[in-house]
N, CA, C and O atoms as CSV, one atom per row, in Angstrom:
chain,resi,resn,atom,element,x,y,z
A,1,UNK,N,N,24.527,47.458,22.962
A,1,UNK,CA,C,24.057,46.106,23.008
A,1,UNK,C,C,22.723,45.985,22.244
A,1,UNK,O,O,22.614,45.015,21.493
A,2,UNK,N,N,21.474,47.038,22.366
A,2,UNK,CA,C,20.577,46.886,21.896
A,2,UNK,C,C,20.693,47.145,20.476
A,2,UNK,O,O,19.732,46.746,19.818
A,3,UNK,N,N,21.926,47.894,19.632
A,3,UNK,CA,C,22.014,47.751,18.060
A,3,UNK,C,C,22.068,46.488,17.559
A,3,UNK,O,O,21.246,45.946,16.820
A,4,UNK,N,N,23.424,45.898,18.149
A,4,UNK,CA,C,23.411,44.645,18.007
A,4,UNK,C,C,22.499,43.375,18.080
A,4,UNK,O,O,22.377,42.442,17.287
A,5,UNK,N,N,21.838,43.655,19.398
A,5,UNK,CA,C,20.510,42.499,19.231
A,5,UNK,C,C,19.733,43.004,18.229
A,5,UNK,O,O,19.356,42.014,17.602
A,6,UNK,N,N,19.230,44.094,17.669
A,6,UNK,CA,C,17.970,44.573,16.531
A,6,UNK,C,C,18.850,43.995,15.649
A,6,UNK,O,O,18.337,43.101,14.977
A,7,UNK,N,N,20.301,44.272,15.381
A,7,UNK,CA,C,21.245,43.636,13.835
A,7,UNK,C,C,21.239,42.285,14.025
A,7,UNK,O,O,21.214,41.873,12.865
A,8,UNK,N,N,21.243,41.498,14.612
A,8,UNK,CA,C,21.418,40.307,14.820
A,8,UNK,C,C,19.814,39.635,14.550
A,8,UNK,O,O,19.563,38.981,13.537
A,9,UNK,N,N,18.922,39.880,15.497
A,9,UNK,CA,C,17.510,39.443,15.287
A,9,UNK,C,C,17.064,39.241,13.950
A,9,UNK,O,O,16.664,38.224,13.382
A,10,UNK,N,N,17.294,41.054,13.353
A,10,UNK,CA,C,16.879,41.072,11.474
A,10,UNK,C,C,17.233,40.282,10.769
A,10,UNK,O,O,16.502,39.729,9.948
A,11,UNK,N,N,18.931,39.958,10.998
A,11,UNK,CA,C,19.014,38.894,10.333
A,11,UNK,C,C,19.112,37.752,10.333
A,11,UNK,O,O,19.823,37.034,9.629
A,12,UNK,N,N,18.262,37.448,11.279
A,12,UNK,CA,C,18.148,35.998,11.917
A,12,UNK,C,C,16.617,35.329,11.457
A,12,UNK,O,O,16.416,34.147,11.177
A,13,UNK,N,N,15.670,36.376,11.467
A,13,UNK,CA,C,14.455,35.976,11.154
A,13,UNK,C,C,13.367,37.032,10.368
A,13,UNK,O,O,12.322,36.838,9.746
A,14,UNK,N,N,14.125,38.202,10.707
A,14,UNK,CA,C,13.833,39.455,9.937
A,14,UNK,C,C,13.170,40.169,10.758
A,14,UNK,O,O,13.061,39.790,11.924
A,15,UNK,N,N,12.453,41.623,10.227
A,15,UNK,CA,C,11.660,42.548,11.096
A,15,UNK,C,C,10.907,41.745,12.368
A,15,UNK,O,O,9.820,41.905,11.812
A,16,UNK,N,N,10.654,41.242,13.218
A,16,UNK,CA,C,10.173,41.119,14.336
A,16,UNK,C,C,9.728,42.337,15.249
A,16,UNK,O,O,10.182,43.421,14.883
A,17,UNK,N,N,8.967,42.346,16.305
A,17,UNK,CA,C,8.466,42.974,17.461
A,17,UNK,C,C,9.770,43.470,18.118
A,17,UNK,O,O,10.152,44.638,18.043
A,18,UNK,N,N,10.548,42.292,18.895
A,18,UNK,CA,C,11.618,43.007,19.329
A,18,UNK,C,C,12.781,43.470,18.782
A,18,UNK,O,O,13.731,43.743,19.517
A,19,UNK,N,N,12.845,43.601,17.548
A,19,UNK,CA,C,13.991,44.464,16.350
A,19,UNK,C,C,13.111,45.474,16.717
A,19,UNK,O,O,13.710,45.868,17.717
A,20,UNK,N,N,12.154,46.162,16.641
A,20,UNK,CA,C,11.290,47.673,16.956
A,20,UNK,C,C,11.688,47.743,18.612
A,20,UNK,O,O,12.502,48.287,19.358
A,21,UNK,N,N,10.857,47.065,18.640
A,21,UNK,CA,C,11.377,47.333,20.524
A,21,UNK,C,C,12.467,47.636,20.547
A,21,UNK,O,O,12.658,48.848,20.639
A,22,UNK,N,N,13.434,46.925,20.491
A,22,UNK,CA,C,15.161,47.484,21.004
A,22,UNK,C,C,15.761,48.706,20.237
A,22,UNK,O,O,16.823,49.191,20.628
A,23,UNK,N,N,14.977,49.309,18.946
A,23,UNK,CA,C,15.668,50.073,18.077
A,23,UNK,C,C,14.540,51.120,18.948
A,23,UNK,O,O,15.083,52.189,19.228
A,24,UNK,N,N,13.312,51.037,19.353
A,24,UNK,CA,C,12.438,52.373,20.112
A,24,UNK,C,C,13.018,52.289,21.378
A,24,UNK,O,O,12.777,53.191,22.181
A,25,UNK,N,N,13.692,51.421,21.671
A,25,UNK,CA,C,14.745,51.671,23.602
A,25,UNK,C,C,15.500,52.555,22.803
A,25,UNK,O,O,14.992,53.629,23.125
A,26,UNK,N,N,16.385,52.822,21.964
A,26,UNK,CA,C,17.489,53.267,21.668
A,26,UNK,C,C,16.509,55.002,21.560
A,26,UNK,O,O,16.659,56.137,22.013
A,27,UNK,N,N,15.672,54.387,20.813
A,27,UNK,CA,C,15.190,56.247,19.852
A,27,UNK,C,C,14.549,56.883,21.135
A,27,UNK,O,O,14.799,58.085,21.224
A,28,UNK,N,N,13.812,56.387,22.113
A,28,UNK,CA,C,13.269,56.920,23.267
A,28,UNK,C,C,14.778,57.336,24.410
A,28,UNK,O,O,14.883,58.563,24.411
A,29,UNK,N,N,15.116,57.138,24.684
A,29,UNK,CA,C,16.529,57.334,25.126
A,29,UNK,C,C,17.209,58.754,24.374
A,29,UNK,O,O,18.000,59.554,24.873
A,30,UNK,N,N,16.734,58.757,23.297
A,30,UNK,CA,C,17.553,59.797,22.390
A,30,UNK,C,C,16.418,61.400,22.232
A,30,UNK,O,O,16.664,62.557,21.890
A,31,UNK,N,N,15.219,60.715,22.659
A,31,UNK,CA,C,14.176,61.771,22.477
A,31,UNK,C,C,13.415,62.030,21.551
A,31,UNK,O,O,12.761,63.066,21.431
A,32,UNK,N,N,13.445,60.678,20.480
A,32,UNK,CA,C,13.330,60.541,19.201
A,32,UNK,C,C,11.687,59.732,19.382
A,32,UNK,O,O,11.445,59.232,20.481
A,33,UNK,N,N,10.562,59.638,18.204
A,33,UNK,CA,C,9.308,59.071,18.344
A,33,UNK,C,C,10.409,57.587,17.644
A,33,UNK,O,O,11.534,57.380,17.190
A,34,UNK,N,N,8.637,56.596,18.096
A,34,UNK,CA,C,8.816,55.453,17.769
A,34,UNK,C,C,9.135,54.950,16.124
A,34,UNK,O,O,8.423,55.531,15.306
A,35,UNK,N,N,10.007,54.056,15.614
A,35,UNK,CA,C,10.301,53.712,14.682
A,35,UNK,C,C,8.867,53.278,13.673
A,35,UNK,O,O,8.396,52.171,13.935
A,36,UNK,N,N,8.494,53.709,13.076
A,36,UNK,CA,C,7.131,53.279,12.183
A,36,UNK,C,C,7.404,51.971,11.619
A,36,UNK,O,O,8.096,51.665,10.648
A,37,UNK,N,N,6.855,51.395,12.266
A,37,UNK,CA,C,6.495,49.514,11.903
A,37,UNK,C,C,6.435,49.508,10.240
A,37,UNK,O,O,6.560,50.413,9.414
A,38,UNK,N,N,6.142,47.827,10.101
A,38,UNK,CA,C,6.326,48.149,8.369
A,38,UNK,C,C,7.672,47.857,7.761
A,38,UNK,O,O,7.617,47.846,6.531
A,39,UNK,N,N,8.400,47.709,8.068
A,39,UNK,CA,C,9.917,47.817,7.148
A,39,UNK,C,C,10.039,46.720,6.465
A,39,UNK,O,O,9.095,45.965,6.697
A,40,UNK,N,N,11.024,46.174,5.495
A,40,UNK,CA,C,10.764,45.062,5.204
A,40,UNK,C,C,12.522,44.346,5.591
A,40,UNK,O,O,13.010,45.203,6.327
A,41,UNK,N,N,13.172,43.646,5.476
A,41,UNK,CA,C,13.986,43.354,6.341
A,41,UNK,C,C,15.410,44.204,5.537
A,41,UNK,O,O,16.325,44.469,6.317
A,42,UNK,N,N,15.597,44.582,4.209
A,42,UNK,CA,C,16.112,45.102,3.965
A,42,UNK,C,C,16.270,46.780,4.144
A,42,UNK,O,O,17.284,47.460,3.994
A,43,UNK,N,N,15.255,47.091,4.421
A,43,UNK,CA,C,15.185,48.359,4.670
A,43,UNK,C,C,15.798,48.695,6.308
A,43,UNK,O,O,16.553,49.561,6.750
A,44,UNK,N,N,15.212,47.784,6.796
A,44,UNK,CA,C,15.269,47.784,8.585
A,44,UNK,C,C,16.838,47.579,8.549
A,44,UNK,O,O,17.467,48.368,9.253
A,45,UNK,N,N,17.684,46.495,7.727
A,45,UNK,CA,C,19.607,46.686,7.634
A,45,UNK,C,C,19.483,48.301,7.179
A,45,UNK,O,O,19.307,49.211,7.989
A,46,UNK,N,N,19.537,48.377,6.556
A,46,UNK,CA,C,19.868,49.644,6.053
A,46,UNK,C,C,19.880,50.987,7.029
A,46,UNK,O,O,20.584,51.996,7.063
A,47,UNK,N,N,18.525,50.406,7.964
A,47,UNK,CA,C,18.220,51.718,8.972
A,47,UNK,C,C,19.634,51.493,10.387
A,47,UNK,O,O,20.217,52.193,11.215
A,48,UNK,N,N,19.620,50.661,10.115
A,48,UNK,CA,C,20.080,49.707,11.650
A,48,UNK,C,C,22.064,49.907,11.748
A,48,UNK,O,O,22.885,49.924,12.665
A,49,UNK,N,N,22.139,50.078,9.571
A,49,UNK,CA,C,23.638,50.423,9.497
A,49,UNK,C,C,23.622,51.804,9.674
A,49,UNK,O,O,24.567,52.139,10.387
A,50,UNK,N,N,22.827,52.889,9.260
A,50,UNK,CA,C,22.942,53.357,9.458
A,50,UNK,C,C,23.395,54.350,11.089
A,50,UNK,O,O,24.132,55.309,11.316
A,51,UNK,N,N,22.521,53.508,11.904
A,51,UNK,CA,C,21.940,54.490,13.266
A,51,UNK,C,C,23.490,53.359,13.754
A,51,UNK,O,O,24.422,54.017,14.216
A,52,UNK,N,N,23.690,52.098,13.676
A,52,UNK,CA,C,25.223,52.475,14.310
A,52,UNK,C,C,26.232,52.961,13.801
A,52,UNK,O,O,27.367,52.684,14.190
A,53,UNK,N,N,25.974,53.746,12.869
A,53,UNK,CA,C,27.662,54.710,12.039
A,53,UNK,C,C,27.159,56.081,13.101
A,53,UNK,O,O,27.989,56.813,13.641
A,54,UNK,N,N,25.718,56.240,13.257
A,54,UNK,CA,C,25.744,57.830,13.581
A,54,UNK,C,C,25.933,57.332,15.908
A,54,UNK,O,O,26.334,58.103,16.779
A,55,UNK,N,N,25.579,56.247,16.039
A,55,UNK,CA,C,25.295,56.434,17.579
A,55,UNK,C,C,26.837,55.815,18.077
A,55,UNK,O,O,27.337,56.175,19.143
A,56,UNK,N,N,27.470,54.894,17.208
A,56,UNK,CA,C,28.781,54.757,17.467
A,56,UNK,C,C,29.806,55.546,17.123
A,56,UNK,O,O,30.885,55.157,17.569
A,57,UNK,N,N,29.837,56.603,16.429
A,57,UNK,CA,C,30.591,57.575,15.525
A,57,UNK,C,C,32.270,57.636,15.939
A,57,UNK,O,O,33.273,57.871,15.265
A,58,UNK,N,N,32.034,57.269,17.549
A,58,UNK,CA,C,33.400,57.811,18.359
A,58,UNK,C,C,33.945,56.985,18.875
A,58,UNK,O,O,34.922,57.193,19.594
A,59,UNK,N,N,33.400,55.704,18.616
A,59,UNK,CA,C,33.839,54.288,19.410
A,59,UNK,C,C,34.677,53.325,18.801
A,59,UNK,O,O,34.673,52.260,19.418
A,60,UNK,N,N,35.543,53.352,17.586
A,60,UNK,CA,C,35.785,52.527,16.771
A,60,UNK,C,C,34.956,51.269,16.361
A,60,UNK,O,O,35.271,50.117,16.661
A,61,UNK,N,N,34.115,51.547,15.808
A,61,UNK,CA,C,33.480,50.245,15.790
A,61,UNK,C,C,33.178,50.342,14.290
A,61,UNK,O,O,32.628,49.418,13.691
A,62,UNK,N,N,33.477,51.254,13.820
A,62,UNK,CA,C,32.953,51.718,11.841
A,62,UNK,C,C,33.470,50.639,11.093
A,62,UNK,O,O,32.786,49.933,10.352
A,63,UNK,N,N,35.271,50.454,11.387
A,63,UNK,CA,C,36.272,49.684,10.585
A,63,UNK,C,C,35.502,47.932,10.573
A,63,UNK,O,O,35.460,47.218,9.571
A,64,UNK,N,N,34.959,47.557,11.955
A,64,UNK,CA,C,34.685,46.287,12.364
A,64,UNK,C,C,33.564,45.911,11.275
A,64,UNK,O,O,33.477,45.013,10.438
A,65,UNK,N,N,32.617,47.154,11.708
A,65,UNK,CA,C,30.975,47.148,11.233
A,65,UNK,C,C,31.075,46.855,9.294
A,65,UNK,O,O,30.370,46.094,8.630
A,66,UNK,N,N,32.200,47.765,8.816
A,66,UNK,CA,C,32.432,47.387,6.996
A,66,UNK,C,C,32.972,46.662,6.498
A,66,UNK,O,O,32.999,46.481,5.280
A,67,UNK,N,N,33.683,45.914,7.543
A,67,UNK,CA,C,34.339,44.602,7.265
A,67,UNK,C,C,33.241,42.988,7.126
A,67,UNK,O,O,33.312,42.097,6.280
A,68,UNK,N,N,32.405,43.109,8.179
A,68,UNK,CA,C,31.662,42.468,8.944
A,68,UNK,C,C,30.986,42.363,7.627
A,68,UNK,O,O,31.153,41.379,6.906
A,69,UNK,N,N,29.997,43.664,7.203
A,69,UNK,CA,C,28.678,43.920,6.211
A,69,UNK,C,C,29.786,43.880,4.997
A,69,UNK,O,O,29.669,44.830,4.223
A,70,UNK,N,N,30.632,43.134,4.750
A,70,UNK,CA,C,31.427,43.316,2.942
A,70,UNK,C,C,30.956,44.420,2.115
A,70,UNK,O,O,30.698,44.221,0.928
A,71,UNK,N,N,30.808,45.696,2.710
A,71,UNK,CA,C,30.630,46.887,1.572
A,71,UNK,C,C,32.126,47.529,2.016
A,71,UNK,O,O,32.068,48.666,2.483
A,72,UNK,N,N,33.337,46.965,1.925
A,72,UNK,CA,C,34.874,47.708,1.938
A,72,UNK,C,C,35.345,47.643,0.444
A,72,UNK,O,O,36.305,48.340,0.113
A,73,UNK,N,N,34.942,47.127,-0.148
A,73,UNK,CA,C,35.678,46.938,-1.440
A,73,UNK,C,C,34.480,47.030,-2.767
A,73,UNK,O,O,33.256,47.134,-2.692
A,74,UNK,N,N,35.249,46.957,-3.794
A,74,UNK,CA,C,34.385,47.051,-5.196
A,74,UNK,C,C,34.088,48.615,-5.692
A,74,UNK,O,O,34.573,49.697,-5.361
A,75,UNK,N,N,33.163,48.259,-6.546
A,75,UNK,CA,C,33.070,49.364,-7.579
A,75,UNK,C,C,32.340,50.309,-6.381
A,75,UNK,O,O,32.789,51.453,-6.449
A,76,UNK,N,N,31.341,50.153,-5.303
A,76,UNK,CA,C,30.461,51.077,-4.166
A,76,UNK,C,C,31.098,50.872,-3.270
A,76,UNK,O,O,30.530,51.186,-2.225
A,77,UNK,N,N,32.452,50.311,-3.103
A,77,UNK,CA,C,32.614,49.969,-1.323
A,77,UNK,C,C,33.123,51.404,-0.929
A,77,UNK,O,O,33.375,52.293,-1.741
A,78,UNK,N,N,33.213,51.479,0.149
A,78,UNK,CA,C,32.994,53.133,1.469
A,78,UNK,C,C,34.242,52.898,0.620
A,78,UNK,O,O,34.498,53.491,-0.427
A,79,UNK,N,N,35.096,51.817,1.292
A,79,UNK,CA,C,36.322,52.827,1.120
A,79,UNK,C,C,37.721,52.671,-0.113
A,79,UNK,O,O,38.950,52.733,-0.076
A,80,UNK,N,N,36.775,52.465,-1.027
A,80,UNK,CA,C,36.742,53.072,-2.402
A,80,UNK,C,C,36.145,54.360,-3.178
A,80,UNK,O,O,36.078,54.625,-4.379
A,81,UNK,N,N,35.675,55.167,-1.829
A,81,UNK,CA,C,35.540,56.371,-2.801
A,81,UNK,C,C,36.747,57.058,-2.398
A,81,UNK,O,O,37.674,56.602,-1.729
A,82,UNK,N,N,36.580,58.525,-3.025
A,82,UNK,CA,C,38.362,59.629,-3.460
A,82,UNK,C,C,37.945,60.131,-2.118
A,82,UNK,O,O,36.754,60.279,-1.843
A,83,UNK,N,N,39.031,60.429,-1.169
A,83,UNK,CA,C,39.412,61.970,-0.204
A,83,UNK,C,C,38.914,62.888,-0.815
A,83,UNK,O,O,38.959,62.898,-2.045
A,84,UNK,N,N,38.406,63.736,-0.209
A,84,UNK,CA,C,37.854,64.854,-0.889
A,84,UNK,C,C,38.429,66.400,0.037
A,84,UNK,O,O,38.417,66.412,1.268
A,85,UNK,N,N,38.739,67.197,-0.506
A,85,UNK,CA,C,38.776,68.907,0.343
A,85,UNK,C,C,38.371,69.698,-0.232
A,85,UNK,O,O,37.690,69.535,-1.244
A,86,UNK,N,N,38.655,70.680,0.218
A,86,UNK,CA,C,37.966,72.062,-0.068
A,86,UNK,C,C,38.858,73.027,-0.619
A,86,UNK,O,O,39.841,73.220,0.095
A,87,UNK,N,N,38.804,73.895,-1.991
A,87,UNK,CA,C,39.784,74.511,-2.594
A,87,UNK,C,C,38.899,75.806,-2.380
A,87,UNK,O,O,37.781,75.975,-2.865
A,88,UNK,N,N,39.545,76.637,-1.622
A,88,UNK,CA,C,38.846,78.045,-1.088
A,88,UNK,C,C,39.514,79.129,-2.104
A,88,UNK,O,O,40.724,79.305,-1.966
A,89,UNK,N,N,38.751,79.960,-3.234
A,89,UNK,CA,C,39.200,81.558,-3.812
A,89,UNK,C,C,38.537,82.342,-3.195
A,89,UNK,O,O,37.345,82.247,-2.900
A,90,UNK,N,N,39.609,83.556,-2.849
A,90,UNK,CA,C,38.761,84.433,-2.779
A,90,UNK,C,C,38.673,85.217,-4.089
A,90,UNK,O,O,39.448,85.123,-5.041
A,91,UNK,N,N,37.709,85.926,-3.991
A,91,UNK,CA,C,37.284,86.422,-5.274
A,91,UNK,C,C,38.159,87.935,-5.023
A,91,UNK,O,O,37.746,88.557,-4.045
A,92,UNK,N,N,39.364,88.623,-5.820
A,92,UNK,CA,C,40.342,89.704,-5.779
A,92,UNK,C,C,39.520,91.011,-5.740
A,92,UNK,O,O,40.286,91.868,-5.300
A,93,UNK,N,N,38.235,91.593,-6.014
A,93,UNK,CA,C,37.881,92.500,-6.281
A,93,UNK,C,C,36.772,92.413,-5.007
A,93,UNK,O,O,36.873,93.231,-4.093
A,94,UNK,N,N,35.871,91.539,-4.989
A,94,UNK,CA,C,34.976,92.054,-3.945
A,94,UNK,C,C,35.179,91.293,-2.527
A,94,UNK,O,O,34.495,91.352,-1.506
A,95,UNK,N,N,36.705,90.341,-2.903
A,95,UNK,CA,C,36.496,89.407,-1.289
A,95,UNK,C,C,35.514,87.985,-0.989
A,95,UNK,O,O,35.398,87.130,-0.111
A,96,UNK,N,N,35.119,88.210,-1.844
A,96,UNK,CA,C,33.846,86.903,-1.784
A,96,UNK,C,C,34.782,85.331,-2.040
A,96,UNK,O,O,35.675,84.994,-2.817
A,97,UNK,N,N,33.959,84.594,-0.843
A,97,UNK,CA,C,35.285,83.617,-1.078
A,97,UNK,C,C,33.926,81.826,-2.338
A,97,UNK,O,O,32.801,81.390,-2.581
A,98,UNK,N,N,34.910,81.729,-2.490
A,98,UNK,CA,C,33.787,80.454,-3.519
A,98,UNK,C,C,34.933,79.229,-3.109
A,98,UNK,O,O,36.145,79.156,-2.904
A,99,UNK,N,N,33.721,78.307,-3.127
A,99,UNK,CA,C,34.054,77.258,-2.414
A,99,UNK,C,C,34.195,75.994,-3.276
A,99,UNK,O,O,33.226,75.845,-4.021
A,100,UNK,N,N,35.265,74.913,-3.390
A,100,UNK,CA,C,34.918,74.139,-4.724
A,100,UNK,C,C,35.272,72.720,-4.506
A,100,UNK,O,O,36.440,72.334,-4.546
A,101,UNK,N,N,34.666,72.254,-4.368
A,101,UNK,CA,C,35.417,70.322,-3.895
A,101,UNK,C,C,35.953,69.477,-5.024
A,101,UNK,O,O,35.548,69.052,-6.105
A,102,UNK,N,N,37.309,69.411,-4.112
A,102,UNK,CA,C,38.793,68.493,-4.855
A,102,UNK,C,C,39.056,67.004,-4.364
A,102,UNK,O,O,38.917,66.360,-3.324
A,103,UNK,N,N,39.568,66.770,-5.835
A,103,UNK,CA,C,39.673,64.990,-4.910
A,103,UNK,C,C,41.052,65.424,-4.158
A,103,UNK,O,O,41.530,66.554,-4.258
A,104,UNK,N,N,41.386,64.806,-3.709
A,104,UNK,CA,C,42.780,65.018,-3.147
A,104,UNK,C,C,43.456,63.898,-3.121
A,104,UNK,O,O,44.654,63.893,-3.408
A,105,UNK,N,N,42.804,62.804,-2.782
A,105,UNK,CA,C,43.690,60.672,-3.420
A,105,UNK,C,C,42.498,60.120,-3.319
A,105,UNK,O,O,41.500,60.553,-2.744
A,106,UNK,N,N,42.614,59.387,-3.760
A,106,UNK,CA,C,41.656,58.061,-5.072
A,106,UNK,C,C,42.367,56.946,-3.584
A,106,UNK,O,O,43.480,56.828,-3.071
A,107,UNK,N,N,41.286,56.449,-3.397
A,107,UNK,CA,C,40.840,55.141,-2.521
A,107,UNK,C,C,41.288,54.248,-3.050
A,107,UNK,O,O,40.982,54.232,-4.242
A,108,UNK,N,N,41.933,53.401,-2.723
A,108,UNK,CA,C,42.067,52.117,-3.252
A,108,UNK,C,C,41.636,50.633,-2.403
A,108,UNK,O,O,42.685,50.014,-2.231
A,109,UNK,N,N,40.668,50.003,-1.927
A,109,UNK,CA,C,40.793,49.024,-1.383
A,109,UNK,C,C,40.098,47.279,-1.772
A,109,UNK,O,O,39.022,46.790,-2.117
A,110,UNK,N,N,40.794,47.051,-1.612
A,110,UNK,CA,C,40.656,45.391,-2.481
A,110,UNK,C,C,40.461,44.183,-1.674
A,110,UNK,O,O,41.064,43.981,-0.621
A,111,UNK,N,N,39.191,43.003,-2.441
A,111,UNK,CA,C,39.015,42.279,-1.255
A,111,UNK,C,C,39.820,41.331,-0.462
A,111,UNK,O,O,39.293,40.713,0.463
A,112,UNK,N,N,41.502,41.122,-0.872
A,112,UNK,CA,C,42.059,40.697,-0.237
A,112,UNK,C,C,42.259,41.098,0.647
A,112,UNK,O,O,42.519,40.231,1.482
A,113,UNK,N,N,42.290,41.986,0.976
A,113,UNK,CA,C,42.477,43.027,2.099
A,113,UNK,C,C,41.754,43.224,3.411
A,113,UNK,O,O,41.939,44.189,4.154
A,114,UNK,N,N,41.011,42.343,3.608
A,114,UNK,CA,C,39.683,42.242,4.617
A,114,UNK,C,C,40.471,41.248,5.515
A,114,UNK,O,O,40.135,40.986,6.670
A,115,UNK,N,N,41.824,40.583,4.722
A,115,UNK,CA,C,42.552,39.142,5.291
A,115,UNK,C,C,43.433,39.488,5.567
A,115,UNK,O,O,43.955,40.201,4.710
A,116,UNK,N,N,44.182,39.300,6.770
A,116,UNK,CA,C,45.728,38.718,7.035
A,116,UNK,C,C,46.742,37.656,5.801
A,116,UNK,O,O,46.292,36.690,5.186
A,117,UNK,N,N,47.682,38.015,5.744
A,117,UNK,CA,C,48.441,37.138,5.298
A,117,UNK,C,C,48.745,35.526,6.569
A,117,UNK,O,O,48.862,35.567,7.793
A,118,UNK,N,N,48.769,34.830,6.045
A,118,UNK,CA,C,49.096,33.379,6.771
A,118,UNK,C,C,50.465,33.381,6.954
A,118,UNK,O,O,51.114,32.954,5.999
A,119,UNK,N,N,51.228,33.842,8.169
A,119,UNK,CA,C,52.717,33.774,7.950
A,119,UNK,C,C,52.912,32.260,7.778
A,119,UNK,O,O,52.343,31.227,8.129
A,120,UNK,N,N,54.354,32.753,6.829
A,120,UNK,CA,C,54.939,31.494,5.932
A,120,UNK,C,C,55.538,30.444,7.282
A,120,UNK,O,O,55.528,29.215,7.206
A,121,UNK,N,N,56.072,31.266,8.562
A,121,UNK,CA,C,55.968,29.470,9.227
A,121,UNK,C,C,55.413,28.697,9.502
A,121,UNK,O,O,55.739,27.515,9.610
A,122,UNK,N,N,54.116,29.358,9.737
A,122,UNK,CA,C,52.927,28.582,10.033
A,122,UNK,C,C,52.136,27.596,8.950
A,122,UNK,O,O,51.286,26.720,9.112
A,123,UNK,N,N,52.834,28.165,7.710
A,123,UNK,CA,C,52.620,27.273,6.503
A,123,UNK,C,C,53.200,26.254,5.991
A,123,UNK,O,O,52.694,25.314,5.376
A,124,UNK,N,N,54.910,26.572,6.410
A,124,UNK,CA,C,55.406,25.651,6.565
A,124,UNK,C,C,55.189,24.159,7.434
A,124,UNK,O,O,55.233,22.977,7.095
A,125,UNK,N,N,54.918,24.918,8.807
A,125,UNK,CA,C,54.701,23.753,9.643
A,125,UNK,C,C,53.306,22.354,8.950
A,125,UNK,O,O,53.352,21.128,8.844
A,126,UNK,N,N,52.108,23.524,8.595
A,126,UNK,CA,C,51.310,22.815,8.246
A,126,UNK,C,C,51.138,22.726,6.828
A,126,UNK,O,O,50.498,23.577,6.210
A,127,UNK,N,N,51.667,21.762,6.296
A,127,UNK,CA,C,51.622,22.009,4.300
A,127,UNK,C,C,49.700,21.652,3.883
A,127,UNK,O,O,49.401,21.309,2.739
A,128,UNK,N,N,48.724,21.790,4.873
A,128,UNK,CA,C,47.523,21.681,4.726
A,128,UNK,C,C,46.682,23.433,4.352
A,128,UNK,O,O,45.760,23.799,3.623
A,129,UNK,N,N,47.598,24.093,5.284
A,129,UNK,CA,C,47.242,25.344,4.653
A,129,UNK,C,C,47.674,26.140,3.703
A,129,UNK,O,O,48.868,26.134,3.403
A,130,UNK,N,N,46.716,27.007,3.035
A,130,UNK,CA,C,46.609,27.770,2.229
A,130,UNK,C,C,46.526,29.013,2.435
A,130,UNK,O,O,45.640,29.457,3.165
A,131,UNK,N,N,47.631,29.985,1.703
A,131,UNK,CA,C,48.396,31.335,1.717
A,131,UNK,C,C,46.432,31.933,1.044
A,131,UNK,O,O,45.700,31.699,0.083
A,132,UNK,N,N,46.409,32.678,2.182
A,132,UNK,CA,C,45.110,33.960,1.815
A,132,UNK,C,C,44.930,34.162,0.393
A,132,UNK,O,O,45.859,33.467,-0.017
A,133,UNK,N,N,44.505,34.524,-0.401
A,133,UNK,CA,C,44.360,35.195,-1.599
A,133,UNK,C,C,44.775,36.155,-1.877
A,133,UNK,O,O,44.286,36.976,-1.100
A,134,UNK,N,N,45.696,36.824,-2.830
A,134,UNK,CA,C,46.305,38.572,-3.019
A,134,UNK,C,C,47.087,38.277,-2.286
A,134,UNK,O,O,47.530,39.410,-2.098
A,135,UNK,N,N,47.894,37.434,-1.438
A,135,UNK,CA,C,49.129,37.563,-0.203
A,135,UNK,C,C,50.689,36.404,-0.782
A,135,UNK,O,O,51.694,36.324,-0.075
């Protein structure tokens, strides 16, 4: 609750007293010192996306949170970069293993895609609406 009120506040009026306050409830709780005042409101999103990818990690809330902030798509969106693994040799003579990162599939995601399609009866019924974009 308290991510959300600091995400919500910032961008409501920007860095404020209680965007620190509720983000030092969170860091005191965690064992962490106080957030150093100062940010400017872009920096403070940035901190704020961050600390809920790492304090929500296990909650589903990632898919909601990149939909929400429109970084899913385009040339930087998350999830447009490649899968990546690990191609392990060992080395035949001394055993030594070397380690080498592979794409493995290429991301594809596009901003229609953030949308539902409008099923067609519901379009029918109402000839006022309009079929999503890409659908």
């Amino acid at each position: 609750m308290l991510l959300s009120y600091a995400e919500a506040q910032n961008e409501a009026v920007g860095p404020d007293a209680s965007v620190y306050a509720a983000l030092n409830q969170l860091r005191k709780r965690a064992g962490l010192p106080d957030l150093a005042a100062g940010m400017s409101q872009g920096q403070l999103r940035d901190y704020i996306h961050r600390e809920r990818r790492v304090e929500l990690a296990f909650e589903d809330k990632r898919w909601f949170d990149i939909r929400r902030w429109k970084i899913t798509a385009g040339p930087t969106g998350v999830l447009n970069t490649p899968s990546m693994g690990m191609q392990i040799t060992p080395d035949k003579t001394t055993g030594k293993l070397t380690y080498a990162k592979v794409k493995v599939f290429e991301n594809r995601f596009f901003d229609f895609q953030n949308w539902m399609p409008i099923p067609q009866q519901d379009i029918a019924k109402n000839t006022k609406l309009v079929q999503n974009p890409g659908y």
